[in-house]
C-alpha positions as CSV (number, residue, x, y, z in Angstrom):
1,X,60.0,48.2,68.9
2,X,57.1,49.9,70.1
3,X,58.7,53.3,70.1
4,X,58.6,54.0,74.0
5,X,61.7,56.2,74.9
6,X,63.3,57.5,78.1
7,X,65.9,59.7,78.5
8,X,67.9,60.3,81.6
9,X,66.7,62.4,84.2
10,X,69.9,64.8,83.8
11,X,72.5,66.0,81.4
12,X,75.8,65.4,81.8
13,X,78.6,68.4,81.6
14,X,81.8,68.3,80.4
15,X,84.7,70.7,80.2
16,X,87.4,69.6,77.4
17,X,90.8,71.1,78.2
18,X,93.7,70.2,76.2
19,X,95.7,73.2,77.2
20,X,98.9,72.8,79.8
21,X,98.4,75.6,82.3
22,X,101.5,78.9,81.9
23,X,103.4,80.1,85.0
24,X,105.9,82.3,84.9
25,X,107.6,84.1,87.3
26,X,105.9,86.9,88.7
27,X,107.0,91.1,89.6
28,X,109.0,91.5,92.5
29,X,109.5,87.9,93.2
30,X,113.3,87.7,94.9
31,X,116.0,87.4,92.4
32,X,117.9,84.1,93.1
33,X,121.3,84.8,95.1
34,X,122.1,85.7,98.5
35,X,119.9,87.9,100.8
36,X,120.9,89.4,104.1
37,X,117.7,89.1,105.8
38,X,115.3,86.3,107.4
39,X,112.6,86.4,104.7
40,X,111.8,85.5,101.1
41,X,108.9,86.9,98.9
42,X,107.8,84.8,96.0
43,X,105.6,85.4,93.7
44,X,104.3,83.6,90.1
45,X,102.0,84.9,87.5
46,X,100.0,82.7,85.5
47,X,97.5,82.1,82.9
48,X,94.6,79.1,83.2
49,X,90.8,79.8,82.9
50,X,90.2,76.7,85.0
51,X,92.7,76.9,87.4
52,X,92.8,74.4,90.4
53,X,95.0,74.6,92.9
54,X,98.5,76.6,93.2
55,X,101.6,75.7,95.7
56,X,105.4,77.9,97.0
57,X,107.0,74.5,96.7
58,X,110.2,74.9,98.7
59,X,113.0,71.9,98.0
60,X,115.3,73.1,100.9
61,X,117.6,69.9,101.5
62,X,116.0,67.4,99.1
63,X,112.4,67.9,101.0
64,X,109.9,69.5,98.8
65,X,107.5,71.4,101.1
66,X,103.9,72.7,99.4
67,X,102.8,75.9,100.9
68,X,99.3,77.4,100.1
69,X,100.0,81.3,98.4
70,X,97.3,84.2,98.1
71,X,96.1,83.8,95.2
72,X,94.3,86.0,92.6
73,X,93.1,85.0,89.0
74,X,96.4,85.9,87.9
75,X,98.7,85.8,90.5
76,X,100.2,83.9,93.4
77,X,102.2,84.6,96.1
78,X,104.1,84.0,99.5
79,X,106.0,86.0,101.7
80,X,108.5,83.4,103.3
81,X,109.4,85.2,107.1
82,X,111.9,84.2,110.3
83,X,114.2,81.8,107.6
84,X,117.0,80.4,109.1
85,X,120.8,81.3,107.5
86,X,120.5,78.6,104.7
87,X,119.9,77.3,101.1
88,X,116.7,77.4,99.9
89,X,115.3,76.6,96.7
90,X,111.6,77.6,95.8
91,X,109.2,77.1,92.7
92,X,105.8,77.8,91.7
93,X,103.5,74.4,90.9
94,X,100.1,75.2,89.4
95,X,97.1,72.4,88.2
96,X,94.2,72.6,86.7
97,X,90.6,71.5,87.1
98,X,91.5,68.3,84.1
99,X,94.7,67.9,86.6
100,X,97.4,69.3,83.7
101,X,100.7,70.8,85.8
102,X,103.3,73.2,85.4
103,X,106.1,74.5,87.3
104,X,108.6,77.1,87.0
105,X,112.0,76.8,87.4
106,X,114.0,76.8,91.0
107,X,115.0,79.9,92.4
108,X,117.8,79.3,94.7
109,X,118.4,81.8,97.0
110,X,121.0,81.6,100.4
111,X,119.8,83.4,103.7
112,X,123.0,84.6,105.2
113,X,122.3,87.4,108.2
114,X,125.8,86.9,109.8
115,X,128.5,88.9,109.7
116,X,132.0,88.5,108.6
117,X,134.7,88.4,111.5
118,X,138.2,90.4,110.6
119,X,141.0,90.9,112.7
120,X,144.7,91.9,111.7
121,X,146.9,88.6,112.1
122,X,150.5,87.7,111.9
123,X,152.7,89.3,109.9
124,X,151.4,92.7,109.8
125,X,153.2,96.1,111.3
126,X,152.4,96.1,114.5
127,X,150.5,99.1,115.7
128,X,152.4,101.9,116.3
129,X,154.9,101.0,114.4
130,X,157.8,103.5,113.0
131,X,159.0,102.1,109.6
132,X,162.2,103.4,107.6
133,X,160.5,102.2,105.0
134,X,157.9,103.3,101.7
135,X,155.3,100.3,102.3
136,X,153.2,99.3,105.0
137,X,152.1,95.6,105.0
138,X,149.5,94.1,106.7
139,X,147.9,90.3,107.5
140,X,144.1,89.8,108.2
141,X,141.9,86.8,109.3
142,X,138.4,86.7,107.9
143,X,135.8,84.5,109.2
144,X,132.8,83.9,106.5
145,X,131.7,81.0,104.6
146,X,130.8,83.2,101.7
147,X,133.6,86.1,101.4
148,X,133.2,88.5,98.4
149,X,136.4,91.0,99.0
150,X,138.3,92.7,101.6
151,X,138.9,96.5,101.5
152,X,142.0,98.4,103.0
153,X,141.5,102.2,103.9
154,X,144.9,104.1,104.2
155,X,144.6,107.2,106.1
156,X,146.6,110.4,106.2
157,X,144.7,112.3,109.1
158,X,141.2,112.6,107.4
159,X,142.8,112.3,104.2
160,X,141.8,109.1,102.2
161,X,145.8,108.0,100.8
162,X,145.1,104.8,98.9
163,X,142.5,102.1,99.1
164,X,143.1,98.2,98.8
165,X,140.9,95.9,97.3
166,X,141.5,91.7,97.9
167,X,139.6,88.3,97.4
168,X,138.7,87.2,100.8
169,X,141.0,83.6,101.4
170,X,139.0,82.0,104.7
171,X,142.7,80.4,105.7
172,X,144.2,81.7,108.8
173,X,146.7,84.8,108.0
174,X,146.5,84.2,104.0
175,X,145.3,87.5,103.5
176,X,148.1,90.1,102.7
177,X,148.0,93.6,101.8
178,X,150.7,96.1,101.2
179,X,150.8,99.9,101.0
180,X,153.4,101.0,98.1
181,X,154.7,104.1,97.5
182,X,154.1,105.4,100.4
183,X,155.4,109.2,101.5
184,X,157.1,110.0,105.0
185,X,154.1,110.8,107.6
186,X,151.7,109.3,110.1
187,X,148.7,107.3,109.0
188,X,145.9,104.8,110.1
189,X,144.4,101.8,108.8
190,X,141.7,100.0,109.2
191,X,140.7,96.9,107.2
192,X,136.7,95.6,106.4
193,X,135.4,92.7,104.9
194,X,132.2,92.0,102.6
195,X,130.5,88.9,102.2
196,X,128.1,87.6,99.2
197,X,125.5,89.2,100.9
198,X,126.8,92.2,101.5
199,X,127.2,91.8,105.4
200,X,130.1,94.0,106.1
201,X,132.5,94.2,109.1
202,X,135.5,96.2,110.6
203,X,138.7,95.6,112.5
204,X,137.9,96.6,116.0
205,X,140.7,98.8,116.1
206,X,142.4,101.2,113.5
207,X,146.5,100.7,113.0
208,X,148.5,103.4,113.4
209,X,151.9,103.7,111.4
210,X,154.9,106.7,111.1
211,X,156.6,106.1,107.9
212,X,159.8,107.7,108.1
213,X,162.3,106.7,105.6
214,X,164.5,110.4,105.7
215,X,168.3,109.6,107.0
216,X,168.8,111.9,110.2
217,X,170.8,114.8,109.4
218,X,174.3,115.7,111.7
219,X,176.3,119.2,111.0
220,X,179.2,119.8,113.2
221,X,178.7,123.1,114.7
């Protein structure tokens, strides 16, 4: 009532931010799918003025891991190295200062540094084989959790003949290819198999076959 005033000894600051922060993902982040070596890069682009803090969130097996990226004022990113042969699934998670998040969607992407096995298996020519005959037929095993196709070479001395291409069926001996159509001579084979992420193997060994399907001539003399 008698007009005496105070006022306090500092201001108060505030920041109003109604804005959710954007992430997206960023250039040359991995594309999701299977790689065929032990690392991962990751990286996220985003837009926030008052950016807070930023996480690789990897959610390999249910667990959600956080890991701290390099960051930059509009980018962040982590080069994931020495991964075992797995699934993984990573994100980006950003907040800001007034504690609004965003995330980007998974990527999922499958180490896989092992090859394929191959080997010929029952039911094939056996090596060396003279066949009276115009096909050759063979039988591989393939060992590989993630098969993408087998390919069959047929050679005619350094001549390609005729290539093969098959789904890869992990069962024991269910893989079959046959040669048709296949002219009088001697030729080699040799069979390889390709996984998702293009890890590539070889039967050991070539197979040799003589196809020979002309009836013997006999002349009295």
């Amino acid at each position: 009532l008698a007009d005496n005033v105070n006022v306090t000894l500092t201001n108060r600051s505030f920041t109003v931010d109604t804005t959710q922060p954007l992430i997206d993902n960023g250039s040359g982040i991995n594309a999701p799918g299977f790689r065929n070596v032990n690392w991962a890069f990751l990286n996220y682009s985003f837009t926030e003025v008052n950016n807070d803090t930023a996480y690789v969130r990897n959610g390999t097996g249910g667990v959600v891991t956080n890991t701290t990226p390099n960051k930059n004022t509009t980018y962040f990113w982590y080069n994931f190295t020495s991964l075992d042969n797995a699934n993984y699934t990573f994100s980006g998670w950003i907040n800001d200062t007034a504690s609004r998040v965003n995330t980007t969607t998974n990527t999922s992407i499958v180490i896989d540094t092992v090859f394929p096995t191959i080997s010929f298996g029952l039911g094939s020519d056996a090596n060396g084989t003279s066949v009276s005959r115009n096909y050759i037929h063979l039988n591989v095993t393939v060992g590989e959790l993630y098969g993408r196709n087998i390919t069959a070479f047929l050679y005619s001395g350094a001549t390609l003949s005729a290539v093969q291409n098959a789904s890869v069926n992990t069962t024991p001996f269910f893989n079959n290819i046959t040669f048709l159509s296949v002219a009088d001579g001697y030729y080699n084979v040799s069979v390889s198999v390709r996984d998702l992420a293009d890890n590539v193997n070889t039967t050991p060994t070539n197979r040799s076959f003589t196809v020979d399907t002309t009836t013997p001539v006999i002349a009295y003399t």
